[in-house]
C-alpha positions as CSV (number, residue, x, y, z in Angstrom):
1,X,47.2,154.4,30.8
2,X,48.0,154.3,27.3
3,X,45.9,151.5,24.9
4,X,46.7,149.7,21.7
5,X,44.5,148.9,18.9
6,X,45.3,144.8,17.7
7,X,47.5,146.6,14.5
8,X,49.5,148.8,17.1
9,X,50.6,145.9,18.9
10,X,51.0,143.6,16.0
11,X,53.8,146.0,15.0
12,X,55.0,146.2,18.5
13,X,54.8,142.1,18.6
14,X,56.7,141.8,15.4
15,X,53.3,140.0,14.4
16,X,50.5,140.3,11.9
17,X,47.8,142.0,12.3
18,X,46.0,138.7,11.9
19,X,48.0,137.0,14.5
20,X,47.7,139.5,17.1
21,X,43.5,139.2,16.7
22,X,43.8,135.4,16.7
23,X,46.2,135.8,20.2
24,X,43.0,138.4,21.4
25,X,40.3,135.6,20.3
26,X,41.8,133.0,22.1
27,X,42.1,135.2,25.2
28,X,45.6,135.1,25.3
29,X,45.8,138.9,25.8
30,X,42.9,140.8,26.8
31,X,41.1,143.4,24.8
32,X,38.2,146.3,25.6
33,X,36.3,148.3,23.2
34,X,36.2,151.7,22.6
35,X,33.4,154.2,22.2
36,X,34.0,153.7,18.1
37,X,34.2,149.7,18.6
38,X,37.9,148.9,17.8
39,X,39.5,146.4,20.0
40,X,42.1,147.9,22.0
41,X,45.2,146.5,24.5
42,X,45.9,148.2,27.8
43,X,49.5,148.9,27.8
44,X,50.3,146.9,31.2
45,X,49.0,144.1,29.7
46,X,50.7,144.2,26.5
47,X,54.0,145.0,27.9
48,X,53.2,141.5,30.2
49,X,51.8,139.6,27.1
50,X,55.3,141.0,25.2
51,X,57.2,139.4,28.0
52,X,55.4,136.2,28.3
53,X,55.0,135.4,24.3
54,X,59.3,136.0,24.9
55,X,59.8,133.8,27.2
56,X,57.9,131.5,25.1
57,X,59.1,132.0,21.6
58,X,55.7,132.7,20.3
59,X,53.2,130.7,19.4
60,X,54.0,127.2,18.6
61,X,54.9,126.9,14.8
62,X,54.3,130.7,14.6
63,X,57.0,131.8,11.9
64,X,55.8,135.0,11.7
65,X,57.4,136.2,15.2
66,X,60.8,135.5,13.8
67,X,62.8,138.7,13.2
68,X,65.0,139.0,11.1
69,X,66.7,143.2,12.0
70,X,70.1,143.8,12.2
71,X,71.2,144.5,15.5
72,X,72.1,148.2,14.4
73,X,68.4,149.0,13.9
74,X,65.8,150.7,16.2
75,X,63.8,148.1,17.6
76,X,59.8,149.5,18.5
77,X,58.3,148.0,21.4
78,X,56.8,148.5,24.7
79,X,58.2,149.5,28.0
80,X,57.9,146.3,30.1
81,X,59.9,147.5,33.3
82,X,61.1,150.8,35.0
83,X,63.9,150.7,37.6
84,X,64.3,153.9,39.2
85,X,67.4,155.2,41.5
86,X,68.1,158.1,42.7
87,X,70.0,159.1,39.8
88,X,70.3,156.5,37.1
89,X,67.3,154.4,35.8
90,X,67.2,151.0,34.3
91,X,64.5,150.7,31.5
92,X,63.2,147.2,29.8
93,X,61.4,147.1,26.1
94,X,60.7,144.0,24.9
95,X,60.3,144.8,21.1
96,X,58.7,141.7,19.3
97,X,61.0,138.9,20.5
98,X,64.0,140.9,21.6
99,X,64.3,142.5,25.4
100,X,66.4,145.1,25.5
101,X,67.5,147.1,28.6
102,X,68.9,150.4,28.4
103,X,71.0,152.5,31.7
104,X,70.0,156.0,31.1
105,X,69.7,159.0,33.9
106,X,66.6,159.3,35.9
107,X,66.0,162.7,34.6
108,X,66.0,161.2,31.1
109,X,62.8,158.9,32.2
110,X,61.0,161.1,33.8
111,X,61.3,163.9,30.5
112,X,60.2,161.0,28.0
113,X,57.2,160.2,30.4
114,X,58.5,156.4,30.3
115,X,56.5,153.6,32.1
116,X,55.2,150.0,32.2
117,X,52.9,149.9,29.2
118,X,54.5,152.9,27.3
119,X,55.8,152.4,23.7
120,X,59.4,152.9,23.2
121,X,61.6,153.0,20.4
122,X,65.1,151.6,21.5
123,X,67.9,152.5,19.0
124,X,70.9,150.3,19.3
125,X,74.7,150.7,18.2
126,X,77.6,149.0,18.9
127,X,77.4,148.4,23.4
128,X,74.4,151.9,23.3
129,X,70.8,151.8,23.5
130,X,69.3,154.8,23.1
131,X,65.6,155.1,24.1
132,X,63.1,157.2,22.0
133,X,59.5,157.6,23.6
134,X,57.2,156.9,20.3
C-alpha cells in the first residue's frame, strides 16, 4: 500500500503543509513513522480522510482548503473508490475539495495499477476526465 508523507498529502488536500500536521496532531488522520522518522499517511486512510474533510468542507474557518482552479485544469488527488465491471470501470478521486469520477475501460485500471489509496491526476475538459496515475 502506497504512504504519504504530511507534504504529499497537503498537496493532495489542497492544504498546507502546516495544516495537514495540525489535522495529524489532533488525530484526525492517522500517521506511522518510517525507518528515517517522517510522518507518513497510509493511502486508504487518506483517500477516507479526503472523503470525509469533503463532505465536511474542511476544517471549520479553514480558508486555506478553498480552491480556487479552473475547471479545465488537472486536479491531483487520491483514488478514493474503484468500481470494476466486466468491461468498463468507474474510478473516484477526491482532489482537495473536488470528487471527481471518471468512466474509463477496465483494461485502462488495471494498466495504470489504480486503487483505493492510489494517487491520481484527473485531467478534465469540457464533459472528459482523463485519469493519469501520478
Amino acid at each position: 500500500m502506497q504512504s504519504y508523507t504530511i507534504g504529499q498529502a497537503a498537496r493532495l488536500l489542497g492544504v498546507s503543509p502546516d495544516t495537514a500536521r495540525r489535522w495529524a496532531d489532533a488525530g484526525r488522520v492517522a500517521t506511522h513513522r518510517d525507518e528515517v522518522g517522517r510522518r507518513l499517511i497510509d493511502g486508504k486512510d487518506l483517500a477516507a480522510f479526503s472523503v470525509e474533510l469533503a463532505k465536511s468542507g474542511g476544517a471549520e474557518g479553514d480558508t486555506s482548503y478553498t480552491s480556487y482552479t479552473s475547471v479545465r485544469n488537472a486536479f491531483p488527488g487520491i483514488v478514493t473508490a474503484v468500481k470494476l465491471g466486466d468491461v468498463a470501470a468507474q474510478v473516484e478521486i477526491q482532489a482537495g475539495p473536488h470528487r471527481l469520477v471518471s468512466l474509463l475501460t477496465r483494461e485502462a485500471v488495471e494498466e495504470l495499477g489504480l486503487e483505493v489509496g492510489v494517487e491520481a491526476t484527473a485531467r478534465v475538459k469540457s464533459t472528459n476526465v482523463h485519469v493519469d496515475r501520478a
